[in-house]
Biopython code that builds the backbone (N, CA, C, O; Angstrom):
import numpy as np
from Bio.PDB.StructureBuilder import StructureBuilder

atoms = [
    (1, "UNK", "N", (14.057, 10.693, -2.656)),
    (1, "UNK", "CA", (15.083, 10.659, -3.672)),
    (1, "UNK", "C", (15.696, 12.041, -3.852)),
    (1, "UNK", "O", (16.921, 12.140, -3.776)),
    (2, "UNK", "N", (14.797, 13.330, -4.132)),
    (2, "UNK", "CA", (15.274, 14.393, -3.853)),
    (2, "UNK", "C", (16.195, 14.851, -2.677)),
    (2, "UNK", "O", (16.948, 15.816, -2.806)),
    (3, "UNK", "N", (16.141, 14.402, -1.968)),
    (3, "UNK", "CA", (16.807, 14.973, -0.461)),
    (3, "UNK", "C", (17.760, 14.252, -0.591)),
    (3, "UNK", "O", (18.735, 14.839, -0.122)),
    (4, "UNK", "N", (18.143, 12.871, -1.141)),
    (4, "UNK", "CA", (19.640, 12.233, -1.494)),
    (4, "UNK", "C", (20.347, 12.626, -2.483)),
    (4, "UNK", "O", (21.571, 12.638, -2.609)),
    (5, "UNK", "N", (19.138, 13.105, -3.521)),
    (5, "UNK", "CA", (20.691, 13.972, -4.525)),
    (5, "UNK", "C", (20.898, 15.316, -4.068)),
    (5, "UNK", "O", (21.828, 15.870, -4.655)),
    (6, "UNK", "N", (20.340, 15.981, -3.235)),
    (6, "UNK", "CA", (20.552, 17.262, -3.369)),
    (6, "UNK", "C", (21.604, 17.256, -1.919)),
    (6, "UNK", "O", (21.950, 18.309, -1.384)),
    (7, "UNK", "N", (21.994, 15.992, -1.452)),
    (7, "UNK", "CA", (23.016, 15.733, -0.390)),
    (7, "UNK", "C", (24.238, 14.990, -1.193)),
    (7, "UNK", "O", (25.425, 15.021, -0.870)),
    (8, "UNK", "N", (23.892, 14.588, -1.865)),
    (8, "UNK", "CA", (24.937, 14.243, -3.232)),
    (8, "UNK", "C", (25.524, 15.447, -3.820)),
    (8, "UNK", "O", (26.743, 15.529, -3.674)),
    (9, "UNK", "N", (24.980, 16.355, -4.419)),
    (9, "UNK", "CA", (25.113, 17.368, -4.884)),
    (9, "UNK", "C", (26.043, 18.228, -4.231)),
    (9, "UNK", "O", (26.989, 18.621, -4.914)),
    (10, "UNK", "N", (25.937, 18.713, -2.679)),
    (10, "UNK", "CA", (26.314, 19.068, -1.605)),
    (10, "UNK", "C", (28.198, 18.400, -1.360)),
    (10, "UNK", "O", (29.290, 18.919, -1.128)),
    (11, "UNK", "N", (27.815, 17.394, -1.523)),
    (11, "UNK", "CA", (29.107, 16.544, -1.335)),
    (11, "UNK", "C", (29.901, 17.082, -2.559)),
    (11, "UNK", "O", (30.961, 17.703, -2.473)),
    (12, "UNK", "N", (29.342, 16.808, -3.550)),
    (12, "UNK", "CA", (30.299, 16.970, -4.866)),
    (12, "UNK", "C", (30.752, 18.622, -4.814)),
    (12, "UNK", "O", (31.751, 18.989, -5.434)),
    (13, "UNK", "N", (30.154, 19.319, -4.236)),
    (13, "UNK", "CA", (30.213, 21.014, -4.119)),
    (13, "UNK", "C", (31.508, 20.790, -3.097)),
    (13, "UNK", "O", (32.677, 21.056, -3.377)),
    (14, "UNK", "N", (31.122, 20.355, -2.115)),
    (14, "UNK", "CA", (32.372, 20.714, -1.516)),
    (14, "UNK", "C", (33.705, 20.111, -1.430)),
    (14, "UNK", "O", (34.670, 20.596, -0.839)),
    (15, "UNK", "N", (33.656, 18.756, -2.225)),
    (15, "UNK", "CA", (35.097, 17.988, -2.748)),
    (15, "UNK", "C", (35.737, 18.485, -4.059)),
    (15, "UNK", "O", (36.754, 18.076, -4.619)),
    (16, "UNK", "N", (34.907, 19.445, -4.398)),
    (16, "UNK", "CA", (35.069, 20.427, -5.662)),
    (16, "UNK", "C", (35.170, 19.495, -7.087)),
    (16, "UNK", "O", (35.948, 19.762, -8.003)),
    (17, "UNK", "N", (34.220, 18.344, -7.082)),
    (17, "UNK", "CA", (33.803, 17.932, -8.210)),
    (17, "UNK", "C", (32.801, 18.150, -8.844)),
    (17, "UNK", "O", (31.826, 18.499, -8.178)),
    (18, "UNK", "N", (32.677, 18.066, -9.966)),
    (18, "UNK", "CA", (31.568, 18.387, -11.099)),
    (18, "UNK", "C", (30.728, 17.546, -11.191)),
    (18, "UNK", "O", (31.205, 16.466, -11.541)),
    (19, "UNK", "N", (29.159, 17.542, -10.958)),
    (19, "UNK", "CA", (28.652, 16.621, -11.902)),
    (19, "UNK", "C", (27.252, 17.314, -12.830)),
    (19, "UNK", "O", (26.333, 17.974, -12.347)),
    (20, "UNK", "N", (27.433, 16.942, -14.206)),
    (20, "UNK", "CA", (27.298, 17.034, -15.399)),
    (20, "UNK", "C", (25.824, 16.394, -15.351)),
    (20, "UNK", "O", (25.491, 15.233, -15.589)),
    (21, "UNK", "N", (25.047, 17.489, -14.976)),
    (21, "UNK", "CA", (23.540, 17.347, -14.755)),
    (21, "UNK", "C", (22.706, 17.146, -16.004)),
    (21, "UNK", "O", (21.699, 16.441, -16.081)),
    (22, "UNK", "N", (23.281, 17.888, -17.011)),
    (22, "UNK", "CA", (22.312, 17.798, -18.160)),
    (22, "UNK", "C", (22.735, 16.289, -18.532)),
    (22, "UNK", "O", (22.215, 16.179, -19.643)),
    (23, "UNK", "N", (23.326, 15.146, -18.282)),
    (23, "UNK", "CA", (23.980, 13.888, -18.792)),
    (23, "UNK", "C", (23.087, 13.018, -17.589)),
    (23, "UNK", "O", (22.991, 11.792, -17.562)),
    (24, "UNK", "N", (22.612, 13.744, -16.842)),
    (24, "UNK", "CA", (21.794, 12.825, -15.667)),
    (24, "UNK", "C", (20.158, 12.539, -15.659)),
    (24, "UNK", "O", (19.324, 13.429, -15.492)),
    (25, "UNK", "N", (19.907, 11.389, -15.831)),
    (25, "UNK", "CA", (18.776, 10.747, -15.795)),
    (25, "UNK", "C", (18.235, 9.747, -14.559)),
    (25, "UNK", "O", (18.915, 9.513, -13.560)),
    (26, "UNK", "N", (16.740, 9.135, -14.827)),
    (26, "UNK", "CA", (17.171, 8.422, -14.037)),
    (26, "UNK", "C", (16.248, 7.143, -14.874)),
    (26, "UNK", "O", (15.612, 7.232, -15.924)),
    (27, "UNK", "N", (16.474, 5.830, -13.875)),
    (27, "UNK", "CA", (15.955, 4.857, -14.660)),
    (27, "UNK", "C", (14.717, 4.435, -13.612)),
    (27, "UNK", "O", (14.666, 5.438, -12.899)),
    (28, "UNK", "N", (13.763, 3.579, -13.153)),
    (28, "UNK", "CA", (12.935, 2.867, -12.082)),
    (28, "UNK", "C", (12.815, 1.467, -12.344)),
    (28, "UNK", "O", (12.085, 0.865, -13.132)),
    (29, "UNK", "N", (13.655, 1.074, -11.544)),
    (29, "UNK", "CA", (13.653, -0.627, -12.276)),
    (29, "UNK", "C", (12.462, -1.364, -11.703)),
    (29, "UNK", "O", (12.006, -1.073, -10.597)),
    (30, "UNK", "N", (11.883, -2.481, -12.593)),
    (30, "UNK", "CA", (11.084, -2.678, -12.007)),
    (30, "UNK", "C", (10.595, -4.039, -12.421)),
    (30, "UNK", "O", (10.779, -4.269, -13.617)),
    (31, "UNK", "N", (10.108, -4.850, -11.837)),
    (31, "UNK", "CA", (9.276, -6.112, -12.181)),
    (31, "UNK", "C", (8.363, -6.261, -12.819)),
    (31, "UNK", "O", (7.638, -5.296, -13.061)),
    (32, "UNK", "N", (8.067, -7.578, -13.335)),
    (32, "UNK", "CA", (6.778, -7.932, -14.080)),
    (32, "UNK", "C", (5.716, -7.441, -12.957)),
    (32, "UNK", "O", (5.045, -6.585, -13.533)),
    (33, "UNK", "N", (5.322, -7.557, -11.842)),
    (33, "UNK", "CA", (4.785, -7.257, -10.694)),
    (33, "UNK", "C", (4.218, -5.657, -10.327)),
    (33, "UNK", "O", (3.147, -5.340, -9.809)),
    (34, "UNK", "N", (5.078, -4.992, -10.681)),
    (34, "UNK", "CA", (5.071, -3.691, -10.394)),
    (34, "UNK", "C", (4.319, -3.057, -11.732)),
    (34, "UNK", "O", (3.627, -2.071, -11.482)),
    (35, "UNK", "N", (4.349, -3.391, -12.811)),
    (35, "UNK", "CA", (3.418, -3.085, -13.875)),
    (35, "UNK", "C", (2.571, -1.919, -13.879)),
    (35, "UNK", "O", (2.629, -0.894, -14.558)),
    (36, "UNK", "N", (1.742, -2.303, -12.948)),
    (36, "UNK", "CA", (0.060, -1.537, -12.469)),
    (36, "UNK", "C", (0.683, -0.313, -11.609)),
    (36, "UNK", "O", (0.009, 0.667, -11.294)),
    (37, "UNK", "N", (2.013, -0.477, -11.275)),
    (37, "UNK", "CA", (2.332, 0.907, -10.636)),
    (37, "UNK", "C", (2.412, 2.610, -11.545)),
    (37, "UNK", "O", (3.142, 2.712, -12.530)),
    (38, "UNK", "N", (1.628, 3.742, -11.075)),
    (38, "UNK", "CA", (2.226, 4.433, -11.802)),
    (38, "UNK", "C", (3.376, 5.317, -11.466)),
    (38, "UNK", "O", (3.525, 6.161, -10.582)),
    (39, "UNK", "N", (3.803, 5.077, -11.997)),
    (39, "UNK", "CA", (5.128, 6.817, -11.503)),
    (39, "UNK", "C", (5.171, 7.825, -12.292)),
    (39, "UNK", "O", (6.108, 8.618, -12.193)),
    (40, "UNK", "N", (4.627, 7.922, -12.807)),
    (40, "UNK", "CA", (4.414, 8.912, -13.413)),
    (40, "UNK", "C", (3.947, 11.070, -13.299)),
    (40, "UNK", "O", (3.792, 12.035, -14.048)),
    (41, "UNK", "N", (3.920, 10.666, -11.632)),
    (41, "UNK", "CA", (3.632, 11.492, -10.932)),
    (41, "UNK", "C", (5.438, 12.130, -10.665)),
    (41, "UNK", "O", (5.543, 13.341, -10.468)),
    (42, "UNK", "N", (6.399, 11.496, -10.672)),
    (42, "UNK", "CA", (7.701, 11.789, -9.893)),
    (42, "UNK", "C", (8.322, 13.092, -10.275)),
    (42, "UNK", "O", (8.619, 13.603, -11.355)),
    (43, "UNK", "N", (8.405, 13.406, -9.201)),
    (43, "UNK", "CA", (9.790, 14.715, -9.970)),
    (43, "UNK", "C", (10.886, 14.959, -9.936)),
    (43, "UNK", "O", (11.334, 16.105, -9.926)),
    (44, "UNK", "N", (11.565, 13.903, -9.910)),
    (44, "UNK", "CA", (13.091, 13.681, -9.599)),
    (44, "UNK", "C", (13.911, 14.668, -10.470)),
    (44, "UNK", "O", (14.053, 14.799, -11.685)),
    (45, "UNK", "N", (14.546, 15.512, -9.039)),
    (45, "UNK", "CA", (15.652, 16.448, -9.598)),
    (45, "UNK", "C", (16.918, 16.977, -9.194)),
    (45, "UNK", "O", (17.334, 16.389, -8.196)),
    (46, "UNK", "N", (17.603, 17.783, -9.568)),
    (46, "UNK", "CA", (19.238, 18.011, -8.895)),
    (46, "UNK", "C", (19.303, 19.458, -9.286)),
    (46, "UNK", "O", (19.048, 20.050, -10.335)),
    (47, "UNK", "N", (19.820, 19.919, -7.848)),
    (47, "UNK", "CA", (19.789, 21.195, -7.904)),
    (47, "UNK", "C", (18.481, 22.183, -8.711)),
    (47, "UNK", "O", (18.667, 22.918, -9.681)),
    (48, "UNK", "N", (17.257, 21.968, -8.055)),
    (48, "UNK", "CA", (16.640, 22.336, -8.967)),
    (48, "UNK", "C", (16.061, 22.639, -10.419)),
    (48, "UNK", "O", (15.294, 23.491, -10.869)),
    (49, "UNK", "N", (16.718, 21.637, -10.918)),
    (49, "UNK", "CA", (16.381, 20.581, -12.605)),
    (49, "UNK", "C", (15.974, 19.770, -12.197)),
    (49, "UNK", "O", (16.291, 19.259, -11.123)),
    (50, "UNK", "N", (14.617, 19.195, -13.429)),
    (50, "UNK", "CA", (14.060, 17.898, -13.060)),
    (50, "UNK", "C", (14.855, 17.039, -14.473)),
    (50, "UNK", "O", (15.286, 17.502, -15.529)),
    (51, "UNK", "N", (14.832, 16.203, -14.164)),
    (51, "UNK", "CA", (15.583, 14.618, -14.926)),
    (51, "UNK", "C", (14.700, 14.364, -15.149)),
    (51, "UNK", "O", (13.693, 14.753, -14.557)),
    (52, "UNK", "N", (14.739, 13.392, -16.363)),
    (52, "UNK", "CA", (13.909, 13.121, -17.370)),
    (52, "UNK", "C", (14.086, 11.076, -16.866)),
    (52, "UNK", "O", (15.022, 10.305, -16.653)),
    (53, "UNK", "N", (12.911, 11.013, -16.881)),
    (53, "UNK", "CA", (12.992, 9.294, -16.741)),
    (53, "UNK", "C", (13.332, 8.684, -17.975)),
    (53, "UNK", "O", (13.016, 9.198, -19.048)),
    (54, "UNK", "N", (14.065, 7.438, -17.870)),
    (54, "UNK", "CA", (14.248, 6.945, -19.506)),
    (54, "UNK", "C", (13.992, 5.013, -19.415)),
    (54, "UNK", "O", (14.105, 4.436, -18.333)),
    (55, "UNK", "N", (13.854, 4.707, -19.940)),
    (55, "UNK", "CA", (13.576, 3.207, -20.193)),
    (55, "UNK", "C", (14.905, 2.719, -20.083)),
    (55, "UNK", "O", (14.961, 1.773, -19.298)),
    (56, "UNK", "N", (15.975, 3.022, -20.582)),
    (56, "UNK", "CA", (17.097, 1.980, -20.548)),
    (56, "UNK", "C", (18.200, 3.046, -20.657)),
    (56, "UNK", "O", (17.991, 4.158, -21.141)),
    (57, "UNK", "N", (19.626, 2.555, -20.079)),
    (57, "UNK", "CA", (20.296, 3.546, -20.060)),
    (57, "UNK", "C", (21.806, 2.763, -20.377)),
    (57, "UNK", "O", (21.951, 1.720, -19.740)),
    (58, "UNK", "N", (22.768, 3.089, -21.151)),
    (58, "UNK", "CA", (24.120, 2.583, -21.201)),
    (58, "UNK", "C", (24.958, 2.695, -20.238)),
    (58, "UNK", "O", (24.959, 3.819, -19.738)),
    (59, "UNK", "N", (25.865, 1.758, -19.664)),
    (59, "UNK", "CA", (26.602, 1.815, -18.256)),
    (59, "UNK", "C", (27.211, 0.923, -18.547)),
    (59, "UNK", "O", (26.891, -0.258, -18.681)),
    (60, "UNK", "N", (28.613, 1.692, -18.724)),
    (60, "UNK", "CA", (30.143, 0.628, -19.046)),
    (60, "UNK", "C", (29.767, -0.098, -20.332)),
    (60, "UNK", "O", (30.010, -1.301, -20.428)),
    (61, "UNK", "N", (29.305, 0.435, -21.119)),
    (61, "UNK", "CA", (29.044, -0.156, -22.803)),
    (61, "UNK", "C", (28.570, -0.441, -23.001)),
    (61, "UNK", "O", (28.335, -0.432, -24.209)),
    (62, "UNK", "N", (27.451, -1.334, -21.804)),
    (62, "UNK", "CA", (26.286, -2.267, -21.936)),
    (62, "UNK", "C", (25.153, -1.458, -21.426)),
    (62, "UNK", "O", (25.247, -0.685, -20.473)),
    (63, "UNK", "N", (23.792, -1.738, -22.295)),
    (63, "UNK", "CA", (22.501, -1.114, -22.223)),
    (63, "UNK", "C", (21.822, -2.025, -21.153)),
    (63, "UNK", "O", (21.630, -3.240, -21.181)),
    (64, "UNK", "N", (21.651, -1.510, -20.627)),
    (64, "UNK", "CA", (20.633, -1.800, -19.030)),
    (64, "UNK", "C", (18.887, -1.299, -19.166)),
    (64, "UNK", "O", (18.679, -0.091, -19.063)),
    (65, "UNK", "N", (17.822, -2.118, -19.364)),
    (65, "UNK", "CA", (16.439, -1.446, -19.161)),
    (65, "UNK", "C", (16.096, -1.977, -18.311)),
    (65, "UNK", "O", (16.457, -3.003, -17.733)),
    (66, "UNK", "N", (15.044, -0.997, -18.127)),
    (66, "UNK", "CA", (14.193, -1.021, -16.853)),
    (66, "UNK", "C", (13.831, -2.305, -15.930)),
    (66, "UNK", "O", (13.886, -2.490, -14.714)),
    (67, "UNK", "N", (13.389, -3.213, -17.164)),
    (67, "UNK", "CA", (13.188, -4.564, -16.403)),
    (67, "UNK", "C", (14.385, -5.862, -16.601)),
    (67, "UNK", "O", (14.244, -7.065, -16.820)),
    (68, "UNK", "N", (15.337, -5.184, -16.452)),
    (68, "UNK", "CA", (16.374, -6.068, -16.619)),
    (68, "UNK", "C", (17.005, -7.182, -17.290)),
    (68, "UNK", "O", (17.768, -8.048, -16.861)),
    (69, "UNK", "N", (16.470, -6.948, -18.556)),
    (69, "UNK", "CA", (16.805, -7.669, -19.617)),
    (69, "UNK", "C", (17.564, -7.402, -20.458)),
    (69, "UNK", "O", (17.848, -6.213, -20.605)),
    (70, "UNK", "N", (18.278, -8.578, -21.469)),
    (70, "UNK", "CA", (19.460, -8.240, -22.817)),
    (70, "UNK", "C", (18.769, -7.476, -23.822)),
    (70, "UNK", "O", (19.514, -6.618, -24.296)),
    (71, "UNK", "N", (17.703, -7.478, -24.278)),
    (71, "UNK", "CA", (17.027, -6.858, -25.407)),
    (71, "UNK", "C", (17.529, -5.790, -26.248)),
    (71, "UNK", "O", (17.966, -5.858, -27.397)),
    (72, "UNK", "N", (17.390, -4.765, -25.460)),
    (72, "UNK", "CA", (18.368, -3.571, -25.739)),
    (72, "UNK", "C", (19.462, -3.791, -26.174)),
    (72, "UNK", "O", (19.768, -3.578, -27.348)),
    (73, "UNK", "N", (20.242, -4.258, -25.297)),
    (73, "UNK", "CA", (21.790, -4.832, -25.596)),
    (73, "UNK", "C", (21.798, -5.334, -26.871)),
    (73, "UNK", "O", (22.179, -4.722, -27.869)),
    (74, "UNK", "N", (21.217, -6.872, -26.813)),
    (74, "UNK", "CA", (21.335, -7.610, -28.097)),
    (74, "UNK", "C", (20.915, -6.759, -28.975)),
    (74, "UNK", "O", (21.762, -6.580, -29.851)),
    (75, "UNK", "N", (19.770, -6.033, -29.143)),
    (75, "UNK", "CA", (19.875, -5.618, -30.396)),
    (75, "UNK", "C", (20.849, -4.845, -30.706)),
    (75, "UNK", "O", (21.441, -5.137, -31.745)),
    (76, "UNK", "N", (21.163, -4.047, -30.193)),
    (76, "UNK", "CA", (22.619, -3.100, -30.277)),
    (76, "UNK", "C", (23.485, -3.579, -30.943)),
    (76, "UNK", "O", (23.781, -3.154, -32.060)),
    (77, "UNK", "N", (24.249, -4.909, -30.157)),
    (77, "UNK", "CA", (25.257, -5.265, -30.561)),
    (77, "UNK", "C", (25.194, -6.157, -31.878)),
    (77, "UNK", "O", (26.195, -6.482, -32.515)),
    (78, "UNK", "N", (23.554, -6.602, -32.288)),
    (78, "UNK", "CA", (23.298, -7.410, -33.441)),
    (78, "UNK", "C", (23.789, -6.234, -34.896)),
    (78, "UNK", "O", (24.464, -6.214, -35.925)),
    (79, "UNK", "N", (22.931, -5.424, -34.097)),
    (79, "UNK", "CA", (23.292, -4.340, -35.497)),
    (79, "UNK", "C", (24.517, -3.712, -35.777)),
    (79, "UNK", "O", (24.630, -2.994, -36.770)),
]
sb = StructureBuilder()
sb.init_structure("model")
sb.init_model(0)
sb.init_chain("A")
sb.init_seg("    ")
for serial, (resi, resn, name, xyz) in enumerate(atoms, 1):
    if name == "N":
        sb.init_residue(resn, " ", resi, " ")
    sb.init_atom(name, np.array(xyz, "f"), 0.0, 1.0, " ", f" {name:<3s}", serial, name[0])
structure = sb.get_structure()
């Protein structure tokens, strides 16, 4: 994962776009299945910052978590 953003990164350097690292996270989607996995070990980072993992993340207005459910959402939009 490291070696794809930091070729991401690379790209955006030289098309002379920005990207706004402190706004970058990441998510690990994952199944009922995958549970018992830990990741907790990861160090996913850009340009030498590590990103912070998060449970659910907003994208185009709508809240997206990890295991792919409305939850988030609905409650959002209930309240």
């Amino acid at each position: 994962m490291n070696e794809e953003l930091s070729k991401l990164s690379r790209r955006f350097q030289v098309n002379k776009l920005s990207l706004n690292i402190t706004k970058s996270n990441y998510v690990i989607f994952k199944s009922k299945k995958s549970h018992n996995l830990d990741f907790s070990n990861l160090n996913i980072g850009i340009d030498n910052t590590q990103r912070a993992r998060v449970s659910k993340v907003k994208f185009l207005w709508v809240i997206i978590d990890e295991h792919l459910t409305w939850k988030p959402h609905i409650a959002h939009v209930k309240s």
